[in-house]
KOLDRENMAR-641864 format. One record per atom (N, C-alpha, C, O): x, y, z; residue number from 0; atom name; residue in three letters. Coordinates in steps of 0.001 Angstrom, whole numbers, plus 500000, padded with zeros to 6 digits. Example, Ala and Ser with C-alpha at 12.3 -4.5 7.8 and 13.67 -1.06 7.14 Angstrom:
PT      px      py      pz    n  atom  res
PT  513190  494310  507800    0     N  ALA
PT  512300  495500  507800    0    CA  ALA
PT  513200  496700  507800    0     C  ALA
PT  514236  496681  508465    0     O  ALA
PT  512850  497750  507080    1     N  SER
PT  513670  498940  507140    1    CA  SER
PT  512900  500030  507870    1     C  SER
PT  513409  501138  508039    1     O  SER
This chain:
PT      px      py      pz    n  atom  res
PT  322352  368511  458679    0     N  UNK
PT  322658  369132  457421    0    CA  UNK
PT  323578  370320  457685    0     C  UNK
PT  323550  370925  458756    0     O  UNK
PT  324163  370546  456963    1     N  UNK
PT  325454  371776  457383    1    CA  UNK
PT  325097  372535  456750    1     C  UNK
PT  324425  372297  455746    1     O  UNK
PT  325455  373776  457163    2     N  UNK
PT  324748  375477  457146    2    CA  UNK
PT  324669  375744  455470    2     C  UNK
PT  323680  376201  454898    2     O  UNK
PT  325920  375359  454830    3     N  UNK
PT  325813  376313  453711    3    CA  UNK
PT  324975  374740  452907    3     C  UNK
PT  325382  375145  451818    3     O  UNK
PT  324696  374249  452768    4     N  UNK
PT  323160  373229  452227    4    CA  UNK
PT  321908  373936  452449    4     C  UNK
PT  321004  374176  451648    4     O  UNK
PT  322049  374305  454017    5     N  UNK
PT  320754  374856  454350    5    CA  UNK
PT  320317  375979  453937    5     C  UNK
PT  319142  376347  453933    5     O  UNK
PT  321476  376701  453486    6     N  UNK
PT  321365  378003  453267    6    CA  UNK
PT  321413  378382  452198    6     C  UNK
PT  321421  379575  451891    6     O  UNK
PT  321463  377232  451251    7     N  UNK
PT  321375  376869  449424    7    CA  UNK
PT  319975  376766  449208    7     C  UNK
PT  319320  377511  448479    7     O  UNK
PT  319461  375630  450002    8     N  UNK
PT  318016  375321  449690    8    CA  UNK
PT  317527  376325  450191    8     C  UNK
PT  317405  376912  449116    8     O  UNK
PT  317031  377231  451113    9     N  UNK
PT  316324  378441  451368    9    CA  UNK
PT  317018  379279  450173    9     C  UNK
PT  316184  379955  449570    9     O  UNK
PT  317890  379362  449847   10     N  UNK
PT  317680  380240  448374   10    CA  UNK
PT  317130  380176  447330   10     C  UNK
PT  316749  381002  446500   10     O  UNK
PT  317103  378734  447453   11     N  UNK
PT  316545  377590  446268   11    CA  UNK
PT  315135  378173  446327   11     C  UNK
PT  314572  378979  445587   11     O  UNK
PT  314706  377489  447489   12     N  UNK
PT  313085  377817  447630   12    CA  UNK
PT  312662  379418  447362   12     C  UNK
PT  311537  379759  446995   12     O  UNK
PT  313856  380400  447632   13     N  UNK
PT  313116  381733  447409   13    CA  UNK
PT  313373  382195  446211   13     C  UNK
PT  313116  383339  445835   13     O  UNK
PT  314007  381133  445414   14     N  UNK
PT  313873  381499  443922   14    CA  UNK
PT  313100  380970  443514   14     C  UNK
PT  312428  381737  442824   14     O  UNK
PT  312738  380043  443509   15     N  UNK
PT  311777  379189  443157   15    CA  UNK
PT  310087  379370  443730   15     C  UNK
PT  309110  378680  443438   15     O  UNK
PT  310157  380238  444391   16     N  UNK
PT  308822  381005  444872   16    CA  UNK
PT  308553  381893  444053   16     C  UNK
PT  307535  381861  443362   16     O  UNK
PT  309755  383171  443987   17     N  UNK
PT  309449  383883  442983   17    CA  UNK
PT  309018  383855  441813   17     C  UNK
PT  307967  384392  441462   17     O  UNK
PT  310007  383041  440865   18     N  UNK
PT  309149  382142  439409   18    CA  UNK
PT  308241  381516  439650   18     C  UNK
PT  307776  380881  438703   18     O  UNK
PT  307559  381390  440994   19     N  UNK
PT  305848  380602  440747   19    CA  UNK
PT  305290  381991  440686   19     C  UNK
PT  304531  382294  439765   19     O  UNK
PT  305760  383206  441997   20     N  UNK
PT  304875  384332  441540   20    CA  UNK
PT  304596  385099  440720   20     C  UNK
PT  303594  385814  440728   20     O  UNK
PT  305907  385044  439438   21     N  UNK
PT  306230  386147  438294   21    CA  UNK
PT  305223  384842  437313   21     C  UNK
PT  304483  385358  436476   21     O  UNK
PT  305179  383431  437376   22     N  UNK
PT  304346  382716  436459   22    CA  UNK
PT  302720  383080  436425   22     C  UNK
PT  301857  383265  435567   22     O  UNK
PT  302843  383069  438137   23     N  UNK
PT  301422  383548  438292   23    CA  UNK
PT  300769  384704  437553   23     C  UNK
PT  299671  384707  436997   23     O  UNK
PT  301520  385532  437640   24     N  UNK
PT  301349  386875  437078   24    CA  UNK
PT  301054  386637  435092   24     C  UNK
PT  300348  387313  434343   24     O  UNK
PT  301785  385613  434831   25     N  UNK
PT  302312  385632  433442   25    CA  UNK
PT  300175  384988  433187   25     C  UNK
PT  299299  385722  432730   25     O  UNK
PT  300010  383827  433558   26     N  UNK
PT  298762  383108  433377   26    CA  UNK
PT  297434  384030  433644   26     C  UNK
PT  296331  383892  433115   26     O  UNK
PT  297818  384960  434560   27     N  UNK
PT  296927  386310  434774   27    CA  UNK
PT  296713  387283  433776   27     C  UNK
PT  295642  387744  433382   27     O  UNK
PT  297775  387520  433443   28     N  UNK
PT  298088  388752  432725   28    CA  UNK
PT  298557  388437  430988   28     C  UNK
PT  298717  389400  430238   28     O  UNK
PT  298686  387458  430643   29     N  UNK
PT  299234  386949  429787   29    CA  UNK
PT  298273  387284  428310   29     C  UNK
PT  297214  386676  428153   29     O  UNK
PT  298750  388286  427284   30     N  UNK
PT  298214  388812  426373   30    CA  UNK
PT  297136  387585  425395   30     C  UNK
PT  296044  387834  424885   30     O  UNK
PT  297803  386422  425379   31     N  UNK
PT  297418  385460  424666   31    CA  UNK
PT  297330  384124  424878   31     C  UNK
PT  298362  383695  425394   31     O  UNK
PT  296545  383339  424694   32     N  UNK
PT  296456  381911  425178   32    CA  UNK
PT  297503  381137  425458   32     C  UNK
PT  297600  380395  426436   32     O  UNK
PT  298565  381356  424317   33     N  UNK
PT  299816  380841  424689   33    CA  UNK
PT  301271  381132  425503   33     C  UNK
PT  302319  380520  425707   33     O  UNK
PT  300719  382371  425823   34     N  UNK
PT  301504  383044  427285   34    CA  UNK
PT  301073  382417  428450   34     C  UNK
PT  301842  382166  429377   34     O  UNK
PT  299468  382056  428458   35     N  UNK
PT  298978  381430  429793   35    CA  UNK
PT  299538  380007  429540   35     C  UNK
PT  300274  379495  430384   35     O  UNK
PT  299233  379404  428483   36     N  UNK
PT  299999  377859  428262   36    CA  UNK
PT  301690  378038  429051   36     C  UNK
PT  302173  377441  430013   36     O  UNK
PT  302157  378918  428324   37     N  UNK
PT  304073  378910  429093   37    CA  UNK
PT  304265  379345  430264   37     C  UNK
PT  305362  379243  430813   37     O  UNK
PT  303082  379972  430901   38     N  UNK
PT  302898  380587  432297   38    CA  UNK
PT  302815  379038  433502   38     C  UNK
PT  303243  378567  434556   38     O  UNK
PT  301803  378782  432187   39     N  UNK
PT  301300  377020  433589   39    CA  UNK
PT  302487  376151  433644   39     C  UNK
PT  303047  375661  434624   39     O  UNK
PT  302784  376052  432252   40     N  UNK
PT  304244  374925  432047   40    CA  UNK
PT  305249  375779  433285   40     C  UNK
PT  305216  375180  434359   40     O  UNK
PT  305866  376685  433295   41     N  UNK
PT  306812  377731  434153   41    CA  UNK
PT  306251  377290  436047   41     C  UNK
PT  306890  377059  437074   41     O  UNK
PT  304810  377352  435724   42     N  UNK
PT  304149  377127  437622   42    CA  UNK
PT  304670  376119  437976   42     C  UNK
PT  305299  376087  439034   42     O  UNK
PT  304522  374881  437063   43     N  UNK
PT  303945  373423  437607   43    CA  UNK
PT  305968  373138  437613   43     C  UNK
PT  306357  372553  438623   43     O  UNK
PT  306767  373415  436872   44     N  UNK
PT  307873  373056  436936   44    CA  UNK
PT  308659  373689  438180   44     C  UNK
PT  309395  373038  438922   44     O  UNK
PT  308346  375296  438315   45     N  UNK
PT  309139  375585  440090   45    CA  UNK
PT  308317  375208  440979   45     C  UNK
PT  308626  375499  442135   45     O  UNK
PT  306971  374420  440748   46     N  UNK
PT  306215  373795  442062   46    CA  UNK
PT  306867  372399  441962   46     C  UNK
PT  306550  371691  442918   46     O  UNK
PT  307562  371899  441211   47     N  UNK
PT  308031  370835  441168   47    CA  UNK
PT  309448  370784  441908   47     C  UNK
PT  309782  370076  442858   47     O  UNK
PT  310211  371771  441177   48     N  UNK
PT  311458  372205  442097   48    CA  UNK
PT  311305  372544  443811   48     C  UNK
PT  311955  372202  444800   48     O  UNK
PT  310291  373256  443626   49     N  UNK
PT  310141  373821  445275   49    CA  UNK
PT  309998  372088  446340   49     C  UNK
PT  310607  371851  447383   49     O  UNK
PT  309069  371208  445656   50     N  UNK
PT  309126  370044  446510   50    CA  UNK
PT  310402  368924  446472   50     C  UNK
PT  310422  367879  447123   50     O  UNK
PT  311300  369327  445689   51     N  UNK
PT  312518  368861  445338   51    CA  UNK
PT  313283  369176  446374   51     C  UNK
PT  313906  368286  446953   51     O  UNK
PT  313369  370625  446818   52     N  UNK
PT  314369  371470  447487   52    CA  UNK
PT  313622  370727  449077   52     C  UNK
PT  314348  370219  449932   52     O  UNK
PT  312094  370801  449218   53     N  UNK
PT  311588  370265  450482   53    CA  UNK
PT  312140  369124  450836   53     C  UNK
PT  312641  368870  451931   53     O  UNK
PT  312048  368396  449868   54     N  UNK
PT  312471  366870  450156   54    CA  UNK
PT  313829  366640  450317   54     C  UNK
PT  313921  365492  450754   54     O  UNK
PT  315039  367175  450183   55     N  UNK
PT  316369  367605  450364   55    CA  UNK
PT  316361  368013  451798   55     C  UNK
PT  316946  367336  452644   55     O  UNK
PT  315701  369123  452096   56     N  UNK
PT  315590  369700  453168   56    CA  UNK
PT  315654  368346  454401   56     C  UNK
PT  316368  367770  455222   56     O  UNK
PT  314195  368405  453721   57     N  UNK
PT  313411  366847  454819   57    CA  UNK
PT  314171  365383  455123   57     C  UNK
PT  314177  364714  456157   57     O  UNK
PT  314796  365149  453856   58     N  UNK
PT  315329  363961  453652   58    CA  UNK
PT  314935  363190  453866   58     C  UNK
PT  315359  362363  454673   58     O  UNK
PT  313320  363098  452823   59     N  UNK
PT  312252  362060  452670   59    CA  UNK
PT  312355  361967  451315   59     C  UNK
PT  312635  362944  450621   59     O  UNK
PT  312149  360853  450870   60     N  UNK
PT  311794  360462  449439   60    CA  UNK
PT  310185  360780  449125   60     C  UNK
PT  309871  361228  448023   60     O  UNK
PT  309397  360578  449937   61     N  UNK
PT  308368  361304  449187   61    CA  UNK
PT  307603  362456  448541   61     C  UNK
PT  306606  362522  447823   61     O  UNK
PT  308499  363391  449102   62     N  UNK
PT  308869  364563  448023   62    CA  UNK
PT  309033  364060  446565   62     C  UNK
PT  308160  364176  445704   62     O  UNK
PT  310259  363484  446381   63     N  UNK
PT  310301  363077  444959   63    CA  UNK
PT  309749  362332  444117   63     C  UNK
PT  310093  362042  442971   63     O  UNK
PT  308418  361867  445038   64     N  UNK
PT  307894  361043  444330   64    CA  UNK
PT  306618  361604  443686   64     C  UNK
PT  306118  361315  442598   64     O  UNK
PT  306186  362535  444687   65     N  UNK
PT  305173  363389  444339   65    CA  UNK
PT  305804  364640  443379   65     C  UNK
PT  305042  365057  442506   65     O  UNK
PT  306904  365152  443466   66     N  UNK
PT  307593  365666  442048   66    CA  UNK
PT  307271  364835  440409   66     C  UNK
PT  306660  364992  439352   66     O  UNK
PT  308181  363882  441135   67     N  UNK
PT  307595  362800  439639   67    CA  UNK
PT  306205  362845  439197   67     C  UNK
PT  306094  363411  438109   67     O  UNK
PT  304951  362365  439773   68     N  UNK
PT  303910  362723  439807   68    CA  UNK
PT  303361  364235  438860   68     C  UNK
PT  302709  364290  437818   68     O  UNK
PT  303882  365251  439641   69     N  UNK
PT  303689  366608  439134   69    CA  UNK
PT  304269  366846  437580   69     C  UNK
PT  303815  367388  436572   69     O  UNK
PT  305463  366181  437908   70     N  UNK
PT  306303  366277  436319   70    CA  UNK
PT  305669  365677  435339   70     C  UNK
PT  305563  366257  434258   70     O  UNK
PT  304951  363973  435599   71     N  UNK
PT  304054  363607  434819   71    CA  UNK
PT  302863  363988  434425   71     C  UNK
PT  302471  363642  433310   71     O  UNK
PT  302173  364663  435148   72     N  UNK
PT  301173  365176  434853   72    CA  UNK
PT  301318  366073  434259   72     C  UNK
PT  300825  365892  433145   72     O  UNK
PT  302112  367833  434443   73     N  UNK
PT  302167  368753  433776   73    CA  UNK
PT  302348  368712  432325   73     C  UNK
PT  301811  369476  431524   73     O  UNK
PT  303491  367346  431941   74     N  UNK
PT  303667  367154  430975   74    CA  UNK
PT  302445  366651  429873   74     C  UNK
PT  302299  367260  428813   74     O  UNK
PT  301675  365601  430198   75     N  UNK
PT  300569  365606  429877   75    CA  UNK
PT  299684  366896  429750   75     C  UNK
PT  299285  367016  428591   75     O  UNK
PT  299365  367640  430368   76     N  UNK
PT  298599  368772  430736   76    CA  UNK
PT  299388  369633  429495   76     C  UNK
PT  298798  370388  428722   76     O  UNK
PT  300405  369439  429480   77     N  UNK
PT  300870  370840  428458   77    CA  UNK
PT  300896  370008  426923   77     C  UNK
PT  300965  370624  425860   77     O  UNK
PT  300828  368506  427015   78     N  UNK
PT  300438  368127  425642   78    CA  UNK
PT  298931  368887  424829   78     C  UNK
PT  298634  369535  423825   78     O  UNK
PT  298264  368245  426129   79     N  UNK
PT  296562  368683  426090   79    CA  UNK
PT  296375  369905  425383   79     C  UNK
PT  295873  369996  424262   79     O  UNK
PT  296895  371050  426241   80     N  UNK
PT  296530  372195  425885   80    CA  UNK
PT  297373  372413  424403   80     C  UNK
PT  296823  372641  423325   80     O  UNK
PT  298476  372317  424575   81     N  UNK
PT  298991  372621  422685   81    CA  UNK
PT  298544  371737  422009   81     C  UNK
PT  298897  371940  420848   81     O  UNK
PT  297687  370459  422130   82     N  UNK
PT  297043  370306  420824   82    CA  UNK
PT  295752  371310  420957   82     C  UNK
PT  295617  372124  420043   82     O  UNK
PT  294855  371316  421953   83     N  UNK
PT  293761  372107  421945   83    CA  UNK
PT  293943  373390  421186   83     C  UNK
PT  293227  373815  420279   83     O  UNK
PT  295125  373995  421755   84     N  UNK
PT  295372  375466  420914   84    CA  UNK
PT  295324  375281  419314   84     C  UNK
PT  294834  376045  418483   84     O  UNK
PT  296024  373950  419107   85     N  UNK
PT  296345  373992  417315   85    CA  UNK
PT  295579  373596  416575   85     C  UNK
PT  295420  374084  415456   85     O  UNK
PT  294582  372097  417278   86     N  UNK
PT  293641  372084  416412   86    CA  UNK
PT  291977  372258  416876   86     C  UNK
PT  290962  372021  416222   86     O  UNK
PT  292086  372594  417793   87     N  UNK
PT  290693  372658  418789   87    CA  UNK
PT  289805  371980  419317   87     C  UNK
PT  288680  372354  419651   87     O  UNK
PT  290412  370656  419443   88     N  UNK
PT  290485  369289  420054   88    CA  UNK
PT  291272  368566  420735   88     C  UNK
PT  292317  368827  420138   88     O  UNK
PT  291486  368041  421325   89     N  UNK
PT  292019  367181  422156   89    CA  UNK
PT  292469  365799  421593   89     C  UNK
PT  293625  365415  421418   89     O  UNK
PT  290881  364894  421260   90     N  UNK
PT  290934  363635  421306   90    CA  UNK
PT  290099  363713  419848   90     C  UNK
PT  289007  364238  419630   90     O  UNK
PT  291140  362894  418785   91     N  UNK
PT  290428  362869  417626   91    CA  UNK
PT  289609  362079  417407   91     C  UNK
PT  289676  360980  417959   91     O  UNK
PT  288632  362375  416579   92     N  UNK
PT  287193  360626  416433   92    CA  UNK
PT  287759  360370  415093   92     C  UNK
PT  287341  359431  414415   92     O  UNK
């Protein structure tokens, strides 16, 4: 891999660290339920990036597959919770 790639993705990753730690902070600290909701959506998407940038690095596909994975799930996960917030259920009877 040639230097300035390598030296993209280590930026990559240390941006993408940071927005997991400033998210972290947000789901911690977050005045209202729906700050922690945009806090988790914000985690799960630069934990998604960060294994993106790994798998680039690595030049394995299973990085991206377990991205995909993460992407599917969060997305689900952030359905969940904004219906829970709106109507205080999940799964209607």
């Amino acid at each position: 891999m040639s230097r300035l790639i390598d030296y993209a993705a280590w930026f990559a990753a240390a941006c993408a660290g940071l927005g997991m730690l400033l998210a972290t902070w947000r789901v911690i600290r977050g005045p209202a339920a729906q700050d922690r909701v945009l806090g988790l959506d914000t985690l799960y998407v630069n934990g998604m990036l960060t294994l993106l940038v790994l798998g680039i690095r690595a030049g394995s596909g299973v990085y991206f597959e377990v991205a995909l994975l993460i992407a599917l799930f969060g997305f689900v996960g952030s359905v969940a919770l904004a219906k829970f917030l709106l109507r205080g259920e999940v799964i209607e009877p």
